[in-house]
C-alpha positions as CSV (number, residue, x, y, z in Angstrom):
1,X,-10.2,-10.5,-11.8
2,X,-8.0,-12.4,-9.3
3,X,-7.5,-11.6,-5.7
4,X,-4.4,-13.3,-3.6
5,X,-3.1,-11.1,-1.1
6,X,-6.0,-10.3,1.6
7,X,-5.5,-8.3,4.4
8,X,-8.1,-7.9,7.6
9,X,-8.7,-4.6,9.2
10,X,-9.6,-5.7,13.0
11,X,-7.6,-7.9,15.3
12,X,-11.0,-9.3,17.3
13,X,-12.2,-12.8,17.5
14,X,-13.7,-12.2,14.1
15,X,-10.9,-10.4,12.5
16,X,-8.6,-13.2,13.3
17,X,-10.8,-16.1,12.2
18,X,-10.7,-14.3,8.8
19,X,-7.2,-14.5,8.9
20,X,-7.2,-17.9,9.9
21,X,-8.9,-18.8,7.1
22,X,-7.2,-16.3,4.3
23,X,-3.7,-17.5,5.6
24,X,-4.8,-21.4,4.5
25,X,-2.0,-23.1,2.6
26,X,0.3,-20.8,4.0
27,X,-0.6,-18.1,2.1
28,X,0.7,-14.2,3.8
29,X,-2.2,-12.5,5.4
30,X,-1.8,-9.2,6.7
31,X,-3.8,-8.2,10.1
32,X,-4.0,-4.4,11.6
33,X,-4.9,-4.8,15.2
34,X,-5.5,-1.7,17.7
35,X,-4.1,-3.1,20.8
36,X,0.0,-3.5,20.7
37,X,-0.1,-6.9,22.6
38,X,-2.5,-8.4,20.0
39,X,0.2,-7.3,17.1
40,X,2.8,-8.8,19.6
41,X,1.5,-11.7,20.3
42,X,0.1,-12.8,16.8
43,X,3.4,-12.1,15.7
44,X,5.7,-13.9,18.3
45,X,3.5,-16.7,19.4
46,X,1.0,-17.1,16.8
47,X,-2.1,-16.6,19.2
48,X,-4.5,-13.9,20.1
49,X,-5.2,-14.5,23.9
50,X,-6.9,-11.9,24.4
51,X,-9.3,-12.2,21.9
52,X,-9.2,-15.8,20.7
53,X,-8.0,-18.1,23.2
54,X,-6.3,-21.1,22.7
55,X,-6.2,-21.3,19.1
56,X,-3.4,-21.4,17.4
57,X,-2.4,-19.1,14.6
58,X,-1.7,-19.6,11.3
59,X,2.4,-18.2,11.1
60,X,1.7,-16.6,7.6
61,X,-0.5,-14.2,9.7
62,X,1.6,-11.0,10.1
63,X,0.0,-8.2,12.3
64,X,1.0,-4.6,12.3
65,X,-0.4,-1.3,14.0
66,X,0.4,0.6,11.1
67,X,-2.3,0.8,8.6
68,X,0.3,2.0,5.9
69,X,1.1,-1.7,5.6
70,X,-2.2,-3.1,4.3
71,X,-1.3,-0.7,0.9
72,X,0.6,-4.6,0.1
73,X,-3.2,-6.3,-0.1
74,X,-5.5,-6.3,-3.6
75,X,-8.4,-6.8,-1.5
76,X,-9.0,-5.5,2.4
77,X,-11.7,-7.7,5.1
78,X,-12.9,-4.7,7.5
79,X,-13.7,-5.8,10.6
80,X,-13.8,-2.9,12.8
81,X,-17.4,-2.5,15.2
82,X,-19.6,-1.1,13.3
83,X,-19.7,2.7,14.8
84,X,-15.2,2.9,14.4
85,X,-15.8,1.8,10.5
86,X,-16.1,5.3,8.9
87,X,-13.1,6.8,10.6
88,X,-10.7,4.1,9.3
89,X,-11.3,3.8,6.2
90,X,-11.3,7.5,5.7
91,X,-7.9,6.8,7.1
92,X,-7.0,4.6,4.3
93,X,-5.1,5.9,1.1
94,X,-8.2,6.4,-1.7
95,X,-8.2,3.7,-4.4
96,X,-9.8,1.3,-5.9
97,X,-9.1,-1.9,-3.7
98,X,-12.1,-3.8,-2.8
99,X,-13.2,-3.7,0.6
100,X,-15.3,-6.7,2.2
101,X,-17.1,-5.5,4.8
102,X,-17.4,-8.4,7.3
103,X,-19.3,-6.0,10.5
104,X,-22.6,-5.7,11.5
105,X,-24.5,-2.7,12.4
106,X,-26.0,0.6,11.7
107,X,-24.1,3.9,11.5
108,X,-25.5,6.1,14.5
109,X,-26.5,9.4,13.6
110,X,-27.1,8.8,10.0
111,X,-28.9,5.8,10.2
112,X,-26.4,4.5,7.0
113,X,-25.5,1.0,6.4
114,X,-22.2,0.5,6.4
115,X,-21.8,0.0,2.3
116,X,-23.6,3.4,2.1
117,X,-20.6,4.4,4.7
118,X,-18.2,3.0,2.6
119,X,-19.2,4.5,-0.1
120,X,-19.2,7.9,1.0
121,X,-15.5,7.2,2.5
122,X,-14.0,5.1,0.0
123,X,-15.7,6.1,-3.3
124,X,-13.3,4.6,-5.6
125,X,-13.7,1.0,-3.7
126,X,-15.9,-1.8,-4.6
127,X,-17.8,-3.3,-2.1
128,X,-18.6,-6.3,-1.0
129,X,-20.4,-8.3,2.3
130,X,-19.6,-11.0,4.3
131,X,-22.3,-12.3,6.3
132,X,-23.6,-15.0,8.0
133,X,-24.3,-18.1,10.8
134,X,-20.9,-17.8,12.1
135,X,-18.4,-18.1,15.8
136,X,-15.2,-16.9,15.5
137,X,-13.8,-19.8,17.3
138,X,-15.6,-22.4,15.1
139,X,-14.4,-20.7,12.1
140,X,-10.7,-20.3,13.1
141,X,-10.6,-24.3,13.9
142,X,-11.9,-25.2,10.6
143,X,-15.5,-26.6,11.7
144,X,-17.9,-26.2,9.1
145,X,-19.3,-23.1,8.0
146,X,-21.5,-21.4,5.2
147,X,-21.6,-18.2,4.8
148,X,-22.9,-15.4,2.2
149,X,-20.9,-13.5,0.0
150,X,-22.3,-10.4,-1.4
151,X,-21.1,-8.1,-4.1
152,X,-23.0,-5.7,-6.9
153,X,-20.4,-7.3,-9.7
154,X,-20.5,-11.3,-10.6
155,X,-16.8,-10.9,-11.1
156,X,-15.9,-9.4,-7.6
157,X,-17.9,-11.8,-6.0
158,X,-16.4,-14.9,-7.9
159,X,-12.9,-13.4,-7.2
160,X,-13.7,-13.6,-3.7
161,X,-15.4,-16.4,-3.2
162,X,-12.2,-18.3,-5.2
163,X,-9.5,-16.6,-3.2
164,X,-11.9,-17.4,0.4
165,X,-13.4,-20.8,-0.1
166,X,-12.1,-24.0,1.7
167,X,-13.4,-27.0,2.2
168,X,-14.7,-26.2,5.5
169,X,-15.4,-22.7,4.6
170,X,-18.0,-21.9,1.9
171,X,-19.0,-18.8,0.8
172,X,-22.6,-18.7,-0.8
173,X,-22.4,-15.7,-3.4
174,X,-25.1,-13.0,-3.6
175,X,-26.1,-9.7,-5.6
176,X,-28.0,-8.1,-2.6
177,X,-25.6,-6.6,0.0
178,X,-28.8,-4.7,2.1
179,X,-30.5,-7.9,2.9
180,X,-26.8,-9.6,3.8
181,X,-26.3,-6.7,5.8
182,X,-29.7,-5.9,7.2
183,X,-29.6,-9.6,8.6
184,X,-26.4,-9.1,10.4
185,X,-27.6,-6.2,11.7
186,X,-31.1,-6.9,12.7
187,X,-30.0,-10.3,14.2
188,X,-28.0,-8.9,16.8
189,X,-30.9,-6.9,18.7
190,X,-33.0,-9.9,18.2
191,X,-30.4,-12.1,20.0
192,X,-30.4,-9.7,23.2
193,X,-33.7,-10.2,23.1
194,X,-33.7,-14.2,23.4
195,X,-31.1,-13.9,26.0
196,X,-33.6,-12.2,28.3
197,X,-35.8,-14.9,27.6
198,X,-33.4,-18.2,28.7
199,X,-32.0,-15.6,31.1
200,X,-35.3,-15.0,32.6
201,X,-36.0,-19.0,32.5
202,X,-39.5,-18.2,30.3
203,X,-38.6,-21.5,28.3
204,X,-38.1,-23.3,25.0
205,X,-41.3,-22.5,23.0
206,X,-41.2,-18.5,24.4
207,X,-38.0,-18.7,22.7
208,X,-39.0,-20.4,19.3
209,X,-42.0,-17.7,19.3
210,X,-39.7,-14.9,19.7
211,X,-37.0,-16.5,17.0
212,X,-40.3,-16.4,14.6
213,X,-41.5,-12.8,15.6
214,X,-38.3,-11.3,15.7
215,X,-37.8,-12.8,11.9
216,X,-40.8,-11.1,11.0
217,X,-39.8,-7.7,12.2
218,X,-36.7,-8.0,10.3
219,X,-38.2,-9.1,7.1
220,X,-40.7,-6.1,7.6
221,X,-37.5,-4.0,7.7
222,X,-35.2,-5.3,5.5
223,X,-37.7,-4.9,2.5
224,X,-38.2,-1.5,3.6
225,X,-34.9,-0.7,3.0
226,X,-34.9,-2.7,-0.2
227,X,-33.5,-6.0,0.7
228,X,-34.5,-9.3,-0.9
229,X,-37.2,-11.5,0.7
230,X,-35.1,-14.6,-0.6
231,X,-32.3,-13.1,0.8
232,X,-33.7,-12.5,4.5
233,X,-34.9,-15.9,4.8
234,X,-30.9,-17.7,3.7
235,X,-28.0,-17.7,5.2
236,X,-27.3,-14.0,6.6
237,X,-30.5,-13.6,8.0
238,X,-32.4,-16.4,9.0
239,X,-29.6,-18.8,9.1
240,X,-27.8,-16.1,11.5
241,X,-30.7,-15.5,13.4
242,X,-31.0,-19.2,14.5
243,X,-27.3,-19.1,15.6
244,X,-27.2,-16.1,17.6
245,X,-30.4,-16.5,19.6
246,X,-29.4,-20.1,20.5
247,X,-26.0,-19.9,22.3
248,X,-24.2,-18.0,24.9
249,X,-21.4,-18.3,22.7
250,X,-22.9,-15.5,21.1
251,X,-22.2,-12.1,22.7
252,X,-25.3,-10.6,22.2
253,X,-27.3,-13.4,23.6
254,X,-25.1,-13.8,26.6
255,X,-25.9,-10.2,27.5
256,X,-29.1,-10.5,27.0
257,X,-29.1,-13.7,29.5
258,X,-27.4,-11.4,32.2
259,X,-30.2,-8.7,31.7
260,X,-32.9,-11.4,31.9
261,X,-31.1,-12.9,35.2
262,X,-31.4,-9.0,36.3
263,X,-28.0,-7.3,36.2
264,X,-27.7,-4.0,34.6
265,X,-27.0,-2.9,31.2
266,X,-23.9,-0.8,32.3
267,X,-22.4,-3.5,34.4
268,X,-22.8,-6.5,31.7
269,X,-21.4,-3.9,29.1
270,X,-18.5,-3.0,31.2
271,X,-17.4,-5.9,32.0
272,X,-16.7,-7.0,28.5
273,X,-13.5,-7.5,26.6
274,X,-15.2,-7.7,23.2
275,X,-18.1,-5.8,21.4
276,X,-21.9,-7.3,21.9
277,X,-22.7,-4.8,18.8
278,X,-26.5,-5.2,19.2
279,X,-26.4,-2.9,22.2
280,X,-24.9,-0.1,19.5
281,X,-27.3,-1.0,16.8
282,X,-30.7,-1.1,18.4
283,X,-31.3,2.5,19.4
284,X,-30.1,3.1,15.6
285,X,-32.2,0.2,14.5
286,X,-35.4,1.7,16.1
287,X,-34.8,5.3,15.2
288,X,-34.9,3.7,11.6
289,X,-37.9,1.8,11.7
290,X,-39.4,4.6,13.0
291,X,-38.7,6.8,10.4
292,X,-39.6,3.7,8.0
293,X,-42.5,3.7,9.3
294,X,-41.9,-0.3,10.6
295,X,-43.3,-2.0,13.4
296,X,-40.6,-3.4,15.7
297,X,-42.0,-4.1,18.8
298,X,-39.1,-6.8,20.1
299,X,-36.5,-4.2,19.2
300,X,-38.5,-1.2,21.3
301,X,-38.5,-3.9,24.0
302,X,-34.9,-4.4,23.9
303,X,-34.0,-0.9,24.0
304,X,-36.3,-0.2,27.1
305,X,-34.3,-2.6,28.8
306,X,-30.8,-1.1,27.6
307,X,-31.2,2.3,28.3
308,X,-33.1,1.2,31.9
309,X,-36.7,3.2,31.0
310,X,-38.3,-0.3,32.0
311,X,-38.0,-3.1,34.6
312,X,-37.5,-6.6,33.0
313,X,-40.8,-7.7,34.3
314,X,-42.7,-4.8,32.5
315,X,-41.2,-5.4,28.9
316,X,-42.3,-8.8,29.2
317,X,-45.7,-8.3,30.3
318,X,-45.9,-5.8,27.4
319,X,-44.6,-8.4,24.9
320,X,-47.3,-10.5,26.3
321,X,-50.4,-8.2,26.1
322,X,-49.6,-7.2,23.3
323,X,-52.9,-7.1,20.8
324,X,-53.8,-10.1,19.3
325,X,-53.9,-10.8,15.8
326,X,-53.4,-12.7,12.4
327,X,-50.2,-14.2,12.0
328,X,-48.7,-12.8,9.0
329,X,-49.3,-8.6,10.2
């Protein structure tokens, strides 16, 4: 199996990294954006302001509004938030072109992760996942980053990882796309979570504690819907953990940081250009560890906060009081 043409399905700060790093050499990557003055400006000035500032663009990055013109690719990077990835690809022609899903999140409603949405919408498509300790804007400069890679078939994954790979960009390949996905997923609520706590000036080691519990909760989680232990604890789940809880280049953190400083869910989410999908994912998230019958106690505290039930002083003193007992439970 060989894969050269790519194209990427989202014209975000993520979407156009991708692109960034497809188009390498000069090769043609194709990129379908929403927003008209993304596809304008991609195309005429080789920049995304709006999502990507001041990076410039590979030129062998087309963009388009037309998802007709991604038929062109043998392999397509979706990008799309998480809750808007159903509805295109059942927009898509039905075929066997590989789709790398490169989003993280849970499918409201059904609780599905987005292969098992894939799957139902594009049947005939293999699947892969791309997941991992990764900003857009590092990527797209060509800083160093490592990455997992996960597909069901050795030769899919090889294919990609051939046609992706760069000195400066290394995809890690695995067999278990739930525990690649479940880490993106999980990682994002946990991140809103450590935002509260630098936002609410708690310290260092509250942090480092929280890092550490929140892994457990998503280890719990992610075996309970099958994933990997091993898997959990690399790259797209540990390794992105550790990222996204340390930085307020990470939009889930950053929101978290406003809640902890006080401001309100509605105003932090309004005010944003781009997607902080862990506010999506962690009534969903919850909802399914209920029904898993997991214990998530750091996601229950971030939805209390998001949907305003609780004061920010009450979810931490829950956090705090919470019974006491051996570390591994």
């Amino acid at each position: 199996m060989k894969i050269e043409r790519i194209a990427v399905i989202g014209g975000g700060a993520w979407g156009t990294a991708l692109a960034q790093v497809a188009a390498t050499g000069g090769r043609e990557v194709r990129l379908w954006a929403r927003e008209a003055e993304v596809v304008d400006t991609i195309n005429d000035a080789h920049t995304n302001p709006l999502f990507l500032p001041g990076i410039a663009l590979s030129p062998s990055i087309r963009a388009t509004g037309d998802l007709g013109e991604l038929d062109w690719a043998d392999a397509l990077l979706v990008v799309a938030p998480a809750q808007h990835v159903r509805t295109l690809l059942g927009s898509l022609p039905q075929g066997g072109r590989p789709l790398i899903l490169c989003s993280k999140g849970i499918e409201a409603g059904s609780m599905k992760l987005l292969t098992e949405v894939a799957a139902e919408a594009q049947p005939q498509a293999p699947i892969a996942v791309l997941s991992g300790p990764t900003f857009a804007h590092e990527v797209a400069q060509g800083l160093p980053t490592a990455i997992t890679l996960a597909a069901a078939d050795p030769a899919l994954a090889e294919a990609l990882v051939a046609r992706l790979a760069q000195p400066t960009f290394r995809p890690y390949a695995s067999s278990d796309l739930i525990g690649a996905e479940i880490g993106g997923a999980v990682k994002n609520v946990l991140a809103i979570a450590c935002g509260v706590v630098e936002g609410r000036g708690l310290g260092q080691n509250a942090r480092a504690a929280l890092i550490s519990r929140g892994f457990a909760e998503m280890s719990r989680f992610g075996v309970a819907r099958g994933a990997r232990p091993e898997t959990l604890a690399g790259l797209s789940g540990l390794g992105d953990l550790v990222l996204t809880c340390s930085s307020q280049s990470s939009r889930n953190f950053s929101l978290g940081f406003g809640l902890g400083r006080g401001e309100s869910a509605a105003a932090l989410m309004a005010d944003r250009k781009t997607v902080a999908e862990g506010a999506f994912t962690a009534p969903v998230l919850r909802e399914a560890a209920h029904t898993a019958g997991v214990e998530m106690p750091i996601v229950d505290a971030v939805c209390d906060l998001l949907d305003g039930s609780e004061k920010i002083d009450s979810v931490v003193e829950q956090m705090l009081s919470r019974p006491l007992r051996t570390e591994g439970a």
